[in-house]
C-alpha positions as CSV (number, residue, x, y, z in Angstrom):
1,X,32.5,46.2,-53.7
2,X,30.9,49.5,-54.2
3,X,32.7,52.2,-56.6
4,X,33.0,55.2,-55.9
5,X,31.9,58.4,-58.6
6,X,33.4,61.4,-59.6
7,X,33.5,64.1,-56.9
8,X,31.2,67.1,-58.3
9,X,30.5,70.2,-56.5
10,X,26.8,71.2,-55.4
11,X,27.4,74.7,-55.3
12,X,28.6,76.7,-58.6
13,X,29.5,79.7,-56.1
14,X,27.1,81.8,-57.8
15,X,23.5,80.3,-58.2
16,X,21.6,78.0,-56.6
17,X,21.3,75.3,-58.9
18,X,20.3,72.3,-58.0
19,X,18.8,73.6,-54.7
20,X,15.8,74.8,-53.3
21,X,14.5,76.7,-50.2
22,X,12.4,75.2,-47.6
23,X,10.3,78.3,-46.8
24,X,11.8,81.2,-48.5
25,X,15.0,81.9,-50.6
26,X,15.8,85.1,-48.3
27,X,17.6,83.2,-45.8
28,X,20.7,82.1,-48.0
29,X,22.6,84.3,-50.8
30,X,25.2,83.8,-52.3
31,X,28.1,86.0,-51.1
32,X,31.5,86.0,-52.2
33,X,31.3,82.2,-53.5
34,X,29.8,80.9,-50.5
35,X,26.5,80.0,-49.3
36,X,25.5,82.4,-46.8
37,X,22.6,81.7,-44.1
38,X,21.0,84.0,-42.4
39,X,18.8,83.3,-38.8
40,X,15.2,84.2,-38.3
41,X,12.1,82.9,-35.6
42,X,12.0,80.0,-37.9
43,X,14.9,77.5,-39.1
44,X,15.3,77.5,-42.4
45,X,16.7,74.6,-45.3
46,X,18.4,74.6,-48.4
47,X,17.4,71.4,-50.1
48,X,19.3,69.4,-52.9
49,X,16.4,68.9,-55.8
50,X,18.3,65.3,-55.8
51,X,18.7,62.3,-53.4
52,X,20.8,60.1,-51.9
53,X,21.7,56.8,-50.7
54,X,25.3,56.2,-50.3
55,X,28.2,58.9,-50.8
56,X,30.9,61.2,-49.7
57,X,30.5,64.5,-48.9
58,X,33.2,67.2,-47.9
59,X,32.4,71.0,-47.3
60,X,33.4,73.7,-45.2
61,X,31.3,75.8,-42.6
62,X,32.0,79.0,-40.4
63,X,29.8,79.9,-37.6
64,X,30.1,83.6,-37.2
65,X,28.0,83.9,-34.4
66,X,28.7,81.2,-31.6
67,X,24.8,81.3,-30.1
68,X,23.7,80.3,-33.8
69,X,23.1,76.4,-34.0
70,X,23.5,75.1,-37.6
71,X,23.5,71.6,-39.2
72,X,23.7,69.4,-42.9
73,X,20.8,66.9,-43.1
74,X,21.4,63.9,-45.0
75,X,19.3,61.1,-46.4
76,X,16.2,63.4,-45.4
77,X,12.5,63.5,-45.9
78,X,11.1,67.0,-47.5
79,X,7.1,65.6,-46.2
80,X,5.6,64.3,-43.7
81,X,1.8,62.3,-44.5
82,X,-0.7,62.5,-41.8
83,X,-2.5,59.7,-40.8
84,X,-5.4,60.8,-43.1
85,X,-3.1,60.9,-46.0
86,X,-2.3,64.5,-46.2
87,X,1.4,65.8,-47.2
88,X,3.0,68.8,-45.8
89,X,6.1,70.4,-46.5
90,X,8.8,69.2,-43.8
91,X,12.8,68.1,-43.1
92,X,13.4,65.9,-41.3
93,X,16.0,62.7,-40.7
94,X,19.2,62.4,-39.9
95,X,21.5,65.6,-39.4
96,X,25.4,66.3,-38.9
97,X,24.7,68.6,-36.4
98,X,27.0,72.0,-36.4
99,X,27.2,74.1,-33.3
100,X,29.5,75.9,-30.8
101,X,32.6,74.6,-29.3
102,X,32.6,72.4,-27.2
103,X,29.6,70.6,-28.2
104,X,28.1,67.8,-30.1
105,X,29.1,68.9,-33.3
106,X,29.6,66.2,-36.2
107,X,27.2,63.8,-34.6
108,X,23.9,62.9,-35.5
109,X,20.9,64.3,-34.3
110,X,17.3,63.3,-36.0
111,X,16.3,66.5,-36.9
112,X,12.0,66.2,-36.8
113,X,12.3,63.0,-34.4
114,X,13.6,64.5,-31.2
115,X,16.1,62.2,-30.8
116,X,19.7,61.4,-31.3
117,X,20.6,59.2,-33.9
118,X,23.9,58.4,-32.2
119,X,23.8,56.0,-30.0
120,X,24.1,57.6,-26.3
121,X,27.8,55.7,-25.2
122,X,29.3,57.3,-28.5
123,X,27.6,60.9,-27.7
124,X,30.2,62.4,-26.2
125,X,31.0,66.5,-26.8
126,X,34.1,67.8,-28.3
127,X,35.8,71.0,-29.0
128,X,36.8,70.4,-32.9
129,X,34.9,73.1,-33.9
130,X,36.8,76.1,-34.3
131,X,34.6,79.0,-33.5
132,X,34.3,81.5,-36.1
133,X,36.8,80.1,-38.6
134,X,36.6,77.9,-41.2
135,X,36.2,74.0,-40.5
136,X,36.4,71.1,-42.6
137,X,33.7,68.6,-42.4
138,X,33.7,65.1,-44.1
139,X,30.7,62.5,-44.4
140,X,30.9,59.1,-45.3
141,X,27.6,57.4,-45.6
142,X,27.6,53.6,-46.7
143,X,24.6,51.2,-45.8
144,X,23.8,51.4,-42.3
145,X,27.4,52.6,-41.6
146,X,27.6,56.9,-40.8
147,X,31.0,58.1,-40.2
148,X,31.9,62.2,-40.2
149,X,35.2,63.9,-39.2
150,X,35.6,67.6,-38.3
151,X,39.1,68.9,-39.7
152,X,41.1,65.4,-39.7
153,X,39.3,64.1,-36.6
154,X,37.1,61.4,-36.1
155,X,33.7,62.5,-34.5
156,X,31.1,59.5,-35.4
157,X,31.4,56.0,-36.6
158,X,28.4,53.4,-35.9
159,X,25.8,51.4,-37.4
160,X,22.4,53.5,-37.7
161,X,19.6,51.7,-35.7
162,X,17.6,49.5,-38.4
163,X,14.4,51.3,-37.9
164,X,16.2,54.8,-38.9
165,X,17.6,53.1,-42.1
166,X,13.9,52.1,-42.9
167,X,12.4,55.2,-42.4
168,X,15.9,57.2,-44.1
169,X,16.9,55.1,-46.9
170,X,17.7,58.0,-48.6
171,X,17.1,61.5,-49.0
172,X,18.1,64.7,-49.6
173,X,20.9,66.9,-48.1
174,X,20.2,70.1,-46.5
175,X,21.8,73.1,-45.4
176,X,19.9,74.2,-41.7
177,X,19.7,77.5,-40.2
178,X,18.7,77.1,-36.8
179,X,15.7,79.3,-35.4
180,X,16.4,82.1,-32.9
181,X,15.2,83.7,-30.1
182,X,15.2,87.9,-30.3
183,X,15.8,87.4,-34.2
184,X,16.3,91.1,-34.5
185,X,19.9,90.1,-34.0
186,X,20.9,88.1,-37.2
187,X,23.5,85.5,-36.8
188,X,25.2,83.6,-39.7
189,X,26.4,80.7,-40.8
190,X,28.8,80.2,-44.1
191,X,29.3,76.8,-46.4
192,X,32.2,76.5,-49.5
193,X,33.5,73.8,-51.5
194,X,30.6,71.8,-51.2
195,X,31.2,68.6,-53.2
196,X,30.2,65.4,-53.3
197,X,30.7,61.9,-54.7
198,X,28.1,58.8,-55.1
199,X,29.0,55.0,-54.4
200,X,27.6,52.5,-57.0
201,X,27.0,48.8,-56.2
């Protein structure tokens, strides 16, 4: 039976240790001990430097602006190779997605593959997201197994499709602020108390 780690935080509430940007570091801050994102023309990351397979994770987000889509990728790819063999920088796998109530928050969308990860019967919206206040988010990712919760309630529980788990075996996590239209108005989108904990076989 796999044991579980210590829980440790991924955000000391100051710096960004441990992370990196995707395009540019302007897009998040650090405000007030929480990880502040803020929207552009393009959707930005903030990328663990480390990956993983199997873990907890438990964090909280705050939309403050309810036409702002946002997201936490998991078990993500930072490249994609061409089929001449070139890399280029880009996220993409599975995603916890993270928008306005109702919706289809705390299911999983395949951010980069057009697609959702969870299967279309158990796609069904909800209104657990609390707009503009904070919500609690948990992850549970174990094998083929993806389970999340959005404060207390169940959102997703099913087997990822075998292809996915070939492609995703593991990855990084990441932070998404989704990419605007008219991005002279800025939106934002908040994380805290980001932590974590690893499963070991």
């Amino acid at each position: 039976m796999a044991q579980a780690g210590d829980w440790q935080f991924l955000f000391d509430g100051k710096s960004f240790t441990g992370w990196k940007a995707s395009n540019d570091n302007n897009q998040f801050q650090a405000v007030d001990g929480v990880i502040q994102g803020a929207s552009s023309n393009k959707t930005h990351f903030l990328i663990t430097e480390k990956e993983f397979r199997d873990f907890e994770l438990e964090f909280e987000v705050k939309l403050h602006d309810t036409d702002l889509n946002s997201g936490v990728q998991i078990r993500s790819a930072t490249t994609r190779v061409s089929k001449n063999g070139t890399k280029r920088p880009s996220i993409h796998g599975p995603q916890v997605d993270l928008g306005k109530s109702p919706g289809r928050s705390g299911h999983i969308f395949g951010q980069g593959n057009g697609r959702w990860f969870t299967p279309e019967s158990e796609l069904k919206r909800n209104s657990l997201m609390i707009n503009g206040k904070w919500n609690q988010v948990r992850v549970l990712a174990k094998g083929k197994r993806i389970q999340t919760w959005i404060n207390g309630e169940s959102v997703s529980d099913f087997d990822i499709a075998d292809e996915v788990d070939k492609q995703y075996p593991k990855g990084v996590i990441a932070l998404q602020v989704h990419g605007v239209k008219m991005p002279e108005k800025v939106r934002h989108v908040s994380f805290r108390d980001l932590r974590l904990r690893t499963f070991d076989e």
